[in-house]
N, C-alpha and C positions, 0 to 999 in steps of 0.2 A: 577455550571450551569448544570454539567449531572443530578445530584439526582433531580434539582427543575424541570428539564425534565421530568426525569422521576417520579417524584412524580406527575404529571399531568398529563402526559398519562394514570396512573393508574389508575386512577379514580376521580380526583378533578373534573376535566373540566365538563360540561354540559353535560347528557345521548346522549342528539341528538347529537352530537358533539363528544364526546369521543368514541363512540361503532362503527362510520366507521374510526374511525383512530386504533383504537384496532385491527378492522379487518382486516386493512389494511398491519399492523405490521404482524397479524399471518400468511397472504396472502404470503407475503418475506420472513416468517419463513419458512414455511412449501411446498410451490407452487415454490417459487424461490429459496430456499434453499442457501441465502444470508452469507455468515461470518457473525462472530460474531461483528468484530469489526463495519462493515457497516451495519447491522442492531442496532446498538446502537448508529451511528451515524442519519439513520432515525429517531430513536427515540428519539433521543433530537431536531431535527429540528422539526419534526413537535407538540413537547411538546411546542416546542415555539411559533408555531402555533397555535397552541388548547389555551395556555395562552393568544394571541394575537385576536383571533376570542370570545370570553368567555370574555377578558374587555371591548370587545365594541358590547356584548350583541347579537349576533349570536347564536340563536338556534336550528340552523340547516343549513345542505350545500346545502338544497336548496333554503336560505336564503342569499347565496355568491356567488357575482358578480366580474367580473374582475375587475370593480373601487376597490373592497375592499382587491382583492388579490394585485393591484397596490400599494396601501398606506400603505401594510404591508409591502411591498419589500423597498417602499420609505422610511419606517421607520426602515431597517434594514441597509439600507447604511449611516443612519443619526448617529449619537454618541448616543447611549443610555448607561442607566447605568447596571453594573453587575450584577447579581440575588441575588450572594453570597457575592460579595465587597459593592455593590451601586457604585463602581468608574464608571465614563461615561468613554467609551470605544468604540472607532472606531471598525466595524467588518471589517474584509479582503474580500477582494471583490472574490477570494476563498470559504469564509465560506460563502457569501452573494448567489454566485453564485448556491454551494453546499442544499444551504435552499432551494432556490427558485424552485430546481429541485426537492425536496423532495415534495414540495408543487403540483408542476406539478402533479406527478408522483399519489400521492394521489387521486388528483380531476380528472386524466383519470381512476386511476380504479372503485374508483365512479361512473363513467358516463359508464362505461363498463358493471360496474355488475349490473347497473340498479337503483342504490338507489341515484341518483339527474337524475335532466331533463336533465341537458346539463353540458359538462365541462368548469365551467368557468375559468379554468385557460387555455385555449388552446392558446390564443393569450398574454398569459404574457411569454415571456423570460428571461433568466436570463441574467442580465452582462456578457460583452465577456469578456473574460480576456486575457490580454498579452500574446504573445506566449512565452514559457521559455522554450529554449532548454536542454533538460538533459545534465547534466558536467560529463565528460567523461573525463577516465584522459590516457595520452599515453603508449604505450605497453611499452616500456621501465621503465614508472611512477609504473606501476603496477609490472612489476620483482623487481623493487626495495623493492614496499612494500611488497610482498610474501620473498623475499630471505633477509628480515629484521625480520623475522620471524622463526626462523631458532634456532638447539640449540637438544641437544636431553634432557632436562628437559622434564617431562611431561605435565607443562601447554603448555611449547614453541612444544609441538608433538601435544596438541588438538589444539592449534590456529593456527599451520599452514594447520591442516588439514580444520577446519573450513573454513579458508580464500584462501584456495585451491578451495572448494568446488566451496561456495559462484563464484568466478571464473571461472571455470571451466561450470556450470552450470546456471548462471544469474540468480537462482532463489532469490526471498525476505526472509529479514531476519528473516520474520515470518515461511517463510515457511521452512529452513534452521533450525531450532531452533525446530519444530516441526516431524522430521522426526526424525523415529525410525529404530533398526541397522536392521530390516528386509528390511528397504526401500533401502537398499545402499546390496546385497548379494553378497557374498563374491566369488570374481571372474567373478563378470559380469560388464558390460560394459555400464551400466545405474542406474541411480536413481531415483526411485518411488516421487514425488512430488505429495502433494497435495496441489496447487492452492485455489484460492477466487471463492465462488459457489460452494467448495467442489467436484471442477473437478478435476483429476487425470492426471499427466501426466508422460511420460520417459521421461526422457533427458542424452542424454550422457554423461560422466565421461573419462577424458583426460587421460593420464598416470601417469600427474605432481599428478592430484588429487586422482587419486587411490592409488598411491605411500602413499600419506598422510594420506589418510583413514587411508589402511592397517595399517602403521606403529601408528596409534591412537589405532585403534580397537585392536591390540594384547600387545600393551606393556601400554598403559593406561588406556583407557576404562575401564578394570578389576578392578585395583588399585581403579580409581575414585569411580565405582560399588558397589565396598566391603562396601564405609563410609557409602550408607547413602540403603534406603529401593531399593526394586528391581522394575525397569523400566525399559521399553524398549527404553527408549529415545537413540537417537545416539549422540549427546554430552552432556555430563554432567559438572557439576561442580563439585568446589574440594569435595563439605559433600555428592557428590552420587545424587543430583537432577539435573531433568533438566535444561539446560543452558538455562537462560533468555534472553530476547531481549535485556535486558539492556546490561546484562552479555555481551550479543553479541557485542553490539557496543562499549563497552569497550574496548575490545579487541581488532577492527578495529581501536579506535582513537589512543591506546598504539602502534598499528603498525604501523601509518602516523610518529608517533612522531619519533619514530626509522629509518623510512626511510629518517626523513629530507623531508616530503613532503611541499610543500609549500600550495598547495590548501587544501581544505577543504575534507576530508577523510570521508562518510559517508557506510550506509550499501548499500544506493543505487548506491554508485559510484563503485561498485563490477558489479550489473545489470547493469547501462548502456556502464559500460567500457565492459563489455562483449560483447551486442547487437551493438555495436558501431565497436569494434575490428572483429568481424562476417561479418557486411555487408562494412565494408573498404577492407574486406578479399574475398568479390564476394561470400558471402554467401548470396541465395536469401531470402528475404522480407518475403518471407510467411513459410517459415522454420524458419525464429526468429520469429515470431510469435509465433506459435509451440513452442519454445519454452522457450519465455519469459510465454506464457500461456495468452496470449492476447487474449480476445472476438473479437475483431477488427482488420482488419490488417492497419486500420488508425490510430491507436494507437502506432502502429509499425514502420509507413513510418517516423514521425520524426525522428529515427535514419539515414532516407535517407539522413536529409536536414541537420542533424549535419555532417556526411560524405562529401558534398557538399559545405559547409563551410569552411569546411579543405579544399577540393581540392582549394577553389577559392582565400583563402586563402595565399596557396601555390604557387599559380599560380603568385598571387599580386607580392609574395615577390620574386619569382626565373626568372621569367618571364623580359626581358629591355625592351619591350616596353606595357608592360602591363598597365601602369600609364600614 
């Protein structure tokens, strides 16, 4: 499904039609300075778009009405078939939701920079979706899975260091995977992150996780170094390249297994046991912000209402006239 995206954004689609979605693409390249991974997710939603406005003969956006933006939506919650299988295939009303916004997002800059009358999608919404609290695992769950991690081998000195970090700092595995040994300097008390948007941030480094660095960066890093060409990456694999995302979570599901976790162990259960253990701890709301790297601090207050669960929780079960 990505390549028949993106082979259609490229140029199959209709002139009128493909050249303000092209520009629209270059607009979040260059003006919004978007990641890579979310700008290649706009560009398959709205390939699906351009594919879907192009079969029913729209040759132009100032040609599309909200009725035509409605029946697309309609037809994206309905079972349609694969690009690549032909299997019919329910979409996640996530991915429904996620289209729909790309769509938005399209038809206001259109209507912004002048090139349609009016934006017809201003009155189309996307599906609400369920609220999902992020799983967040207890301070106790998490010593287990760091001190199951333990060993002075050298993979067991980069994975603890990794999963030190990862902790220590809440940041995503992407961005954990992507930082280089100048982002971590040796005796300071912070780590250089680069975030989604290609914003930058500090975030402080604990004792537990400097300890881990340290002992990574001098008795392995070199070793790993020597196998393979010269990088500045800060974790590498065994042949000298850098650690993959894969890599990465590999290694976090090898450590659920050895802790005997029972829940599900992901990269992002490091981020929210983090942001979670923070604001249980009377860390304020707009300092994890900061430094989860949040646009929003409403993005952030869910970790309030995961805290407040526990306490009510708590309250149910310790509480004798609570019931």
């Amino acid at each position: 499904m990505v390549a028949a995206a993106q082979v259609s954004v490229a140029g199959e689609g209709l002139p009128g039609i493909h050249s303000p979605i092209d520009g629209y693409l270059r607009h979040l390249t260059i003006e919004r300075g978007l990641a890579g991974n979310t700008l290649a997710a706009y560009r398959r939603d709205l390939g699906r778009y351009e594919t879907w406005l192009t079969a029913h003969g729209v040759l132009s956006f100032d040609d599309v009405g909200e009725a035509q933006i409605s029946e697309f939506t309609r037809q994206l919650k309905a079972e349609i078939p694969d690009p690549q299988t032909g299997l019919v295939v329910p979409l996640a009303s996530s991915s429904v939701a996620r289209i729909v916004s790309s769509v938005r997002g399209l038809h206001r800059f259109l209507a912004e920079e002048g090139q349609t009358v009016n934006n017809a999608a201003r009155e189309v919404k996307p599906p609400k979706l369920p609220s999902r609290l992020p799983k967040a695992i207890s301070i106790e769950q998490m010593t287990l899975l760091l001190e199951a991690t333990g060993g002075d081998e050298p993979n067991a000195l980069r994975d603890r260091a990794l999963l030190e970090l990862l902790y220590a700092t809440g940041c995503r595995i992407s961005e954990a995977v992507s930082l280089n040994v100048d982002d971590v300097p040796h005796g300071s008390d912070f780590v250089r992150v680069l975030g989604k948007g290609s914003k930058q941030r500090l975030v402080p480094v604990g004792s537990f996780a400097r300890a881990a660095l340290d002992a990574y960066l001098v008795r392995v890093r070199p070793l790993y170094s020597a196998r393979g060409r010269s990088t500045p990456a800060l974790f590498l694999g065994l042949r000298g390249d850098r650690l993959s995302r894969q890599g990465a979570w590999l290694i976090i599901q090898a450590a659920g297994r050895r802790a005997g976790l029972e829940a599900h162990i992901s990269p992002h259960t490091f981020r929210h046991s983090f942001a979670t253990h923070l604001i249980a701890g009377g860390a304020d709301v707009r300092v994890v912000q900061d430094l989860l790297g949040h646009a929003s601090v409403t993005t952030t207050q869910i970790y309030t209402q995961v805290t407040a669960d526990t306490l009510r929780d708590m309250y149910q079960t310790a509480h004798p006239r609570a019931r």
